[in-house]
N, C-alpha and C positions, 0 to 999 in steps of 0.2 A: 608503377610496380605491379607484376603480375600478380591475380587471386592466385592463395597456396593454399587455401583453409577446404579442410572437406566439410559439407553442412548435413544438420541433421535439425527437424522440424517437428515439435510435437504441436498439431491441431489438437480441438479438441471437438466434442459432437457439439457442445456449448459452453454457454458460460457459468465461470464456477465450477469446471469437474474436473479442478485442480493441473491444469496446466504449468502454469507458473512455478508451483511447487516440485513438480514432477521434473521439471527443468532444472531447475535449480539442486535438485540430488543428482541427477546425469551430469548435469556439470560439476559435482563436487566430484562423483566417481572418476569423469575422466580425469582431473587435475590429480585425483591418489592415483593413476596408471600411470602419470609419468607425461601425461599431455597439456601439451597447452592451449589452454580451450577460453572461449568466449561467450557470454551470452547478447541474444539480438532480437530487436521487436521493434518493428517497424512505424507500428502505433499501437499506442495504448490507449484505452481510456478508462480513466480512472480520477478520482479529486484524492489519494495518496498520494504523492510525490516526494520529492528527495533534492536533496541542494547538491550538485559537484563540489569536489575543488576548486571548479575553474567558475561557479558559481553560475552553471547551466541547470536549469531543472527537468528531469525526467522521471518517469514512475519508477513507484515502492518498489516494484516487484522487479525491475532488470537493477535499482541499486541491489537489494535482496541477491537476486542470483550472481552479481560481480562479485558479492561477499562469498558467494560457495565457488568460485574462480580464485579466489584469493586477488583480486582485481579492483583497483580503487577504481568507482563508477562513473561512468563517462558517457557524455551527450551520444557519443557513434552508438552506444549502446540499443538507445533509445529515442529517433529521432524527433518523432512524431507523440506528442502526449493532448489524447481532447479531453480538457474537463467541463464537463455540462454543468452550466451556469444557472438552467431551465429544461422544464420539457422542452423545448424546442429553440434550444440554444446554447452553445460551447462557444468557449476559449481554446484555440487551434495554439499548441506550443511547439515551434516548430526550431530546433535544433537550439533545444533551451532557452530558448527566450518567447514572449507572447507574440503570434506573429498578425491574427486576426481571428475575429470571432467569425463562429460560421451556423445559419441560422438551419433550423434540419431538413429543409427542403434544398436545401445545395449540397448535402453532402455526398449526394451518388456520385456528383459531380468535378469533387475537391482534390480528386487526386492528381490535375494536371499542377498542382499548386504546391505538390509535396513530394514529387516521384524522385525530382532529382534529388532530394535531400536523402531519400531514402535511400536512392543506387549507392550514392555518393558514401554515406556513413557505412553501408555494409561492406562495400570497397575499400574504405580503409581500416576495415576490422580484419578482413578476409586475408588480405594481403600483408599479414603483420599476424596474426595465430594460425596456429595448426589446423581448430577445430573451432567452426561458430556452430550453437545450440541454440536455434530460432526458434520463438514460440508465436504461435497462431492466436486471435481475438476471435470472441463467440465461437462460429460455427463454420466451415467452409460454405457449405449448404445455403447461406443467405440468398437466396434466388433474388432476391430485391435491392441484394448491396452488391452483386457480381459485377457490374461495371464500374464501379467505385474500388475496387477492393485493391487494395495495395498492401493487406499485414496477411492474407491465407494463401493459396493457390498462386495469382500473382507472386506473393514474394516468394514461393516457392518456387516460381519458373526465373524468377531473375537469378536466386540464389544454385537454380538446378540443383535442389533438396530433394532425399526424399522425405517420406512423412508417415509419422507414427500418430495413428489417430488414438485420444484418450476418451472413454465414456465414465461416467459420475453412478455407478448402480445402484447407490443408496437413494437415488431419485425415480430410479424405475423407471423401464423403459430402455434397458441398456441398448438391448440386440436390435431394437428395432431402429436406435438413434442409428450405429452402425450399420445397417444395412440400407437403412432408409438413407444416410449422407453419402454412405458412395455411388447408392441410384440418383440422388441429382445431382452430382458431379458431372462436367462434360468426361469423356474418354480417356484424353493427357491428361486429365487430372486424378483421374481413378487410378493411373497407372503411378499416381506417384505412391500411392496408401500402400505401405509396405504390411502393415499391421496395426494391433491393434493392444492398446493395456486399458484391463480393467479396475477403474479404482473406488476405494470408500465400499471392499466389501467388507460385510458382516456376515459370518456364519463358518458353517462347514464348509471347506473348500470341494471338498467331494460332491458335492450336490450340486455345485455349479459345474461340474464336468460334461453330463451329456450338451446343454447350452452352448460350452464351448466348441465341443463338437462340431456342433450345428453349425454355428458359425464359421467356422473355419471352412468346412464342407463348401456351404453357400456362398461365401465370399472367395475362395481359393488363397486366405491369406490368414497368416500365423498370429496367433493372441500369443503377443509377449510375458504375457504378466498379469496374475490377480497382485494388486496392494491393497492387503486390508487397509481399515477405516480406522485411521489414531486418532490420538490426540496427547498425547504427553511425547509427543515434537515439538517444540515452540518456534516455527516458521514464521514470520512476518508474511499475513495473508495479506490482498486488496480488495477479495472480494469476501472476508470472514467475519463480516456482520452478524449474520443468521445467525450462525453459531458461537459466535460471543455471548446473544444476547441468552443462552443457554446457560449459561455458564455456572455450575454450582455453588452453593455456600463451603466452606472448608469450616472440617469439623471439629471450632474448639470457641469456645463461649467469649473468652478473651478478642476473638477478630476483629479489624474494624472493617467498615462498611464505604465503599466507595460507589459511586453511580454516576455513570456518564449520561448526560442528558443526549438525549434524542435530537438530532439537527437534520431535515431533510437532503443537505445539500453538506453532510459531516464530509469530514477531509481526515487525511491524516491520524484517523483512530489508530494506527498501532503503536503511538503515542506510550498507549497504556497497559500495550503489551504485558512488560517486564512486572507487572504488580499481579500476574495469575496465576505466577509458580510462589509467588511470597506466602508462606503457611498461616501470615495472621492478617491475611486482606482477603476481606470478601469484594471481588469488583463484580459489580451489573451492569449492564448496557441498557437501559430503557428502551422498550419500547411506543412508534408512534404514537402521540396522543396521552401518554400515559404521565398519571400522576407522580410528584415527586414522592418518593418512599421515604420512610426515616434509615440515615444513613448519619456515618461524620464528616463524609466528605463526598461534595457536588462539583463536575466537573462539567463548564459546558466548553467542547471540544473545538478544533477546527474545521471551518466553514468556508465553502467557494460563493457563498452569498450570504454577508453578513446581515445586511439590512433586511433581503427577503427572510433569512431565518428567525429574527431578530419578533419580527411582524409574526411570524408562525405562533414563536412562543405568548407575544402578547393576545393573539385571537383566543388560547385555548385558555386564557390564565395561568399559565406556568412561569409569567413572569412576577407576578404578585406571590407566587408559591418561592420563587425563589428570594426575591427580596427577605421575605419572613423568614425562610433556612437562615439566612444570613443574621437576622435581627436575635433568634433563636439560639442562637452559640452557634451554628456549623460553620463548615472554612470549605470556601468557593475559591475555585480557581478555572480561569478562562484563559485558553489560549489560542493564540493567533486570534484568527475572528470571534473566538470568543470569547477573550479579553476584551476587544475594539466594543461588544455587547456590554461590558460591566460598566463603561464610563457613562459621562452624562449627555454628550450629544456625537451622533455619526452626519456627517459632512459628505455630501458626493458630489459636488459642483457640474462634473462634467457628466454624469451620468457613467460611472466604469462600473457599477455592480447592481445600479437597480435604477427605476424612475424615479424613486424618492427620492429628492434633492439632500433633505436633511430629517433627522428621523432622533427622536430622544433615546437615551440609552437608558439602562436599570439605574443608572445614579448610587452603582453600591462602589465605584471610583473615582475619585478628581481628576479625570483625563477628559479628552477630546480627541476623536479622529478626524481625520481630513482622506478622503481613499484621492490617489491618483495615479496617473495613465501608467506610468513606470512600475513594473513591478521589482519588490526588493527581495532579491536570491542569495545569500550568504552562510556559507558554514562559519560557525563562533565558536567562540574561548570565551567562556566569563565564570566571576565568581557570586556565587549568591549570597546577597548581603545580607543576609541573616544569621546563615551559618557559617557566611565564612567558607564554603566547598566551591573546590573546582567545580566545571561541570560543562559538557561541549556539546552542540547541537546546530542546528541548521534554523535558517530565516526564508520563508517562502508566504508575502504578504504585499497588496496592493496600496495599503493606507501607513501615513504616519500617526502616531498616537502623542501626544504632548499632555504633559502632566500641569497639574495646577499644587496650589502650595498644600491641598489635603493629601495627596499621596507622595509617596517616595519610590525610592529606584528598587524594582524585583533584583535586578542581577548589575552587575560590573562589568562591562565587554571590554574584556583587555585583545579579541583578536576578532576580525573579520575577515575571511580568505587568508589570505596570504601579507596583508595591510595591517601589520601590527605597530603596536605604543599609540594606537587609538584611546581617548579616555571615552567610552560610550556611557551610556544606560538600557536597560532595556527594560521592562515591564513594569507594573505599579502594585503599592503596596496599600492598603488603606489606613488609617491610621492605629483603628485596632488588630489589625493584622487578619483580620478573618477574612479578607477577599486579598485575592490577588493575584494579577495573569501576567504575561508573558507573550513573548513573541516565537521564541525558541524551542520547536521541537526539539523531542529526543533528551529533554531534561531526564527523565524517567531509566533511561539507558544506565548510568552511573550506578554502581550497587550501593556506593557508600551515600550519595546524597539520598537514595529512593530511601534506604534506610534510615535516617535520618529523619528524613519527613513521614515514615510511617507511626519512627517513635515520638517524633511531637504531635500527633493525633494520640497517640499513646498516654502517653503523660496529659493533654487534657482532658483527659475519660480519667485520670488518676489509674491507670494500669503499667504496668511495670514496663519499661522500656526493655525492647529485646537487642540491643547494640551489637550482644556477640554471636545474632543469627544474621550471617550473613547470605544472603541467597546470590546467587554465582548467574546474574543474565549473559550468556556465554554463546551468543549466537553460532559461534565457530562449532562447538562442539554439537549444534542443534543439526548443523550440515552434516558430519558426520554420523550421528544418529541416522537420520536420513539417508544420507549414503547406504548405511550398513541393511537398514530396512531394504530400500531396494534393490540392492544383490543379493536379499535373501529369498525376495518375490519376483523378480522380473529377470528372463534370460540375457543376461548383458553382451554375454560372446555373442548371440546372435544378433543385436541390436548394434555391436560393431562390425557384423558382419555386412551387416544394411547398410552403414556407413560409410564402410572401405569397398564396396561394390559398385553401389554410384561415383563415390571418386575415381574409381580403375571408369570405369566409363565415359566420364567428363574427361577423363585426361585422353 
C-alpha cells in the first residue's frame, strides 16, 4: 500500500525539553481539526513502558500520545524500546518483545539489527493515517551517535519529515543550544529545521522578544512559539523525575503522607501519578541516598533491576529503615520489582537481571521469586480482595513470584488480554495487612479504588474518611488542556503550513 500520511517531526536541542509532551498536544490538536493523525518514535529509551492489547510492550510516552490521538497503542507506534539494565548495558525491545541485550560499546553499531523494523512499522502507520507526528531522542547534534542514529535525522530522511526543533529555556542556554545544533548538523539536515518552539518559559514574554529576534535574524528561520512553564497539566511524563521530586506539601493538616522510595534503575513511576491532584495526599519522591521520612505510606516502586536495586538499598541501610516502617504501624506496598524486593528469597538461575544467582529479600512477605528468560506482558481485569473493587492495569515483569501459606492473594485476575474465565492471583498480602505488592501497574488510575485506599490510611490515623471527595484522573481532558495551551502560544496555521509544504513537495 502506498505512504498517504504527511509527517511532521519535533527534535529536541536534548533531553527532557519536553518533546514528548509537546507531541502529544499537536496530536491532540490535529485530531480536534478533523484529522487523522498518528504518533511515531522510532526508539525510545526509557524503563517507563506500557502493555498493548495485543500484549507488545512499548514506551510511556507514545502509549501517552496514542491517548491524545484517541488511538488504542500499538507496537508500529513504537518499535524500538532500550531499557538500561546498567551503565553499560540495555535490554533492546524490539517490536514488543525482548529481542537482545546490547552492551554500550556496540550501540553505534545496532542499527543494522533494527532499521528494517523501523521502516517496516512507519510504513505501516504511514499508509493507514492521514498525519504521523514523529518525535526525535536527545539531541540531533550527537556527533558520536550520527552513525548509529535511526530515531533523529535518519528517521527524518526515511520519513522525508520536516522538523521543528524544541529548546528547554528554564535550563538556560536556549539560543545557543539552537544555533550551536543547526551548526553541527550536516547541510540536508539543516535544511530540514523548519523552526523552532520555545519551552518552560517563565516571565514576561516581552523581554524575551529582542532574543527572538536575534535568532530568527541568525538562523533565517521562524520561532513558532514561546510555551510557558505549567504544571497544573497532568501529562504522563518519562523523563519527570526531577520535578516530582519537587513536589509540594498540600495545604491542610488532615493529609496523609506518601513517599516513594528512590530505586536507581525506577521504572514505571507515573504509576503514582493520579495521587498529586488528590487534596488530602502529600506524595514525595525521595531523593538518592536519602533517609526514610515519617510518612503513612512507603511505596518501593518498579525496577528494571530488582536484585541490583535490592543490593543498593541494603548497602545504605534503608532496608533495616524499611523493615522498622513496617514493624512501626506504616503500610508498604511494592510493585512489580518492588514487590519481588518484599519476599524472602530472589532466585536468578540463569543470570537475566544480575550475577547474583540468589539474593534474600526483606522478608516483610511469604513469597519467593524465581526471574526467567520470558518476559510477562499482559493488560488485566482483576478485583482487589479486600475491597472487593474492580480495577485494570497492565503486567510488564521477568520473574514469577509464588506465595507461601503466610501470605494471601492482593488481587483476583478474572482477565488477561483478551484470555478470559482465567481464575488467577496476582500479588501478596501479609498477614497483618500492612505490606502488600503487586504485579499490576496503573492500579492507581481507577478514582474509586485510589479513593478507597486513601480513606483506609485515613481511618487508621482515625481521621474522617473523605468518600464523597472524589477527584476525577481524567487523562482525556489533561489532552485537551494541553491542546488549548498550545493554540494559545504557538502559531499552529504556520506549523500546518510546514506540514502541507513538504507533502506538496514529496508528492
Amino acid at each position: 500500500m502506498p505512504l498517504q500520511a504527511r509527517p511532521l517531526m519535533i527534535q529536541g536541542t536534548g533531553s527532557d525539553v519536553g518533546k514528548s509532551v509537546i507531541v502529544a498536544g499537536l496530536c491532540r490538536i490535529i485530531l480536534q481539526d478533523g484529522h487523522d493523525v498518528v504518533p511515531f518514535k522510532s526508539q525510545n529509551m526509557a524503563l517507563n513502558s506500557y502493555v498493548t492489547r495485543e500484549g507488545h510492550e512499548i514506551g510511556r510516552a507514545q502509549a501517552v500520545q496514542a491517548q491524545a490521538c484517541r488511538l488504542h497503542p500499538h507496537v508500529d507506534m513504537n518499535p524500538v524500546l532500550i531499557k538500561p539494565s546498567s551503565d553499560c548495558k540495555a535490554q533492546v525491545v524490539v517490536m514488543g518483545k525482548p529481542a537482545f541485550d546490547l552492551p554500550a560499546e556496540a550501540f553505534p553499531t545496532y542499527r543494522t539489527r533494527v532499521e528494517h523494523f523501523v521502516r517496516q512499522a512507519y510504513e505501516n502507520l504511514a499508509s493507514t493515517h492521514e498525519i504521523v507526528v514523529l518525535e526525535g531522542a536527545g539531541s540531533p547534534a550527537e556527533i558520536n551517535l550520527r552513525d548509529g542514529d535511526i530515531v533523529n535525522m535518519a528517521m527524518a530522511e526515511i520519513a522525508d519529515a520536516p522538523v521543528i526543533l524544541v529548546g528547554d529555556i528554564d535550563k538556560g542556554g536556549v539560543f545557543a543550544s539552537f544555533v550551536g545544533t543547526l551548526e553541527l548538523l550536516e547541510p540536508q539536515e539543516r535544511n530540514r529545521i523548519k523552526g523552532f518552539i520555545i519551552n518552560k518559559f517563565r516571565g514576561e514574554r516581552k523581554l524575551l522578544a529582542p532574543a527572538v529576534d536575534f535568532l530568527e535574524r541568525r538562523t533565517g528561520r521562524p520561532v513558532f512559539g514561546t510555551i510557558p512553564y505549567f504544571t497544573e497539566i497532568r501529562i504522563p511524563e518519562e523523563d519527570s523525575l526531577a520535578r516530582k521530586a519537587a513536589l509540594k506539601k498540600k495545604g491542610r493538616n488532615d493529609a496523609i503522607d506518601i513517599a516513594i522510595v528512590f530505586l536507581p534503575h525506577v521504572s514505571n513511576f507515573t504509576d503514582f501519578d493520579p495521587f498529586e491532584a488528590e487534596p488530602d495526599v502529600n506524595l514525595r519522591y525521595l531523593h538518592p541516598g536519602e533517609s526514610l521520612p515519617q510518612c503513612d505510606v512507603l511505596v518501593l516502586p518498579g525496577t528494571k533491576s530488582t536484585i541490583d536495586d535490592l543490593l543498593y538499598l541494603r548497602e545504605r541501610g534503608i532496608d533495616n529503615q524499611i523493615i522498622s516502617f513496617v514493624g512501626n504501624g506504616g503500610t508498604l506496598i511494592g510493585f512489580c520489582g518492588g514487590y519481588q524486593m518484599l519476599g524472602k528469597r530472589l532466585s536468578d538461575p540463569d543470570g537475566v537481571e544480575s550475577e547474583a544467582r540468589e539474593t534474600r529479600g526483606l522478608g516483610l512477605l511469604d513469597v519467593e521469586t524465581v526471574f526467567l528468560k520470558e518476559k510477562h506482558l499482559y493488560q488485566v481485569e482483576a478485583v482487589h480482595a479486600q475491597s472487593g473493587l474492580s480495577v485494570r492495569g497492565y503486567e510488564i515483569h521477568m520473574g514469577e513470584t509464588h506465595l507461601g501459606l503466610g501470605a494471601r492473594p492482593a488481587l483476583r485476575l478474572f482477565s488477561r488480554n483478551s484470555r478470559t474465565g482465567l481464575s488467577l492471583d496476582d500479588g501478596a498480602v501479609s498477614a497483618d495487612g500492612r505490606a502488600w505488592g503487586t504485579y499490576v501497574h496503573g492500579l492507581f488510575d481507577d478514582d474509586v479504588f485510589r479513593r478507597s485506599f486513601i480513606d483506609s490510611i485515613r481511618e487508621r490515623k482515625n481521621l474522617q474518611p473523605l468518600g464523597s471527595v472524589m477527584t476525577r484522573y481524567d487523562v482525556d481532558l489533561e489532552y485537551d488542556k494541553l491542546a488549548a495551551l498550545l493554540r494559545q502560544n504557538l502559531d499552529i496555521d504556520a506549523i500546518y503550513r510546514v506540514l502541507n509544504a513538504q507533502a506538496q513537495r514529496s508528492h
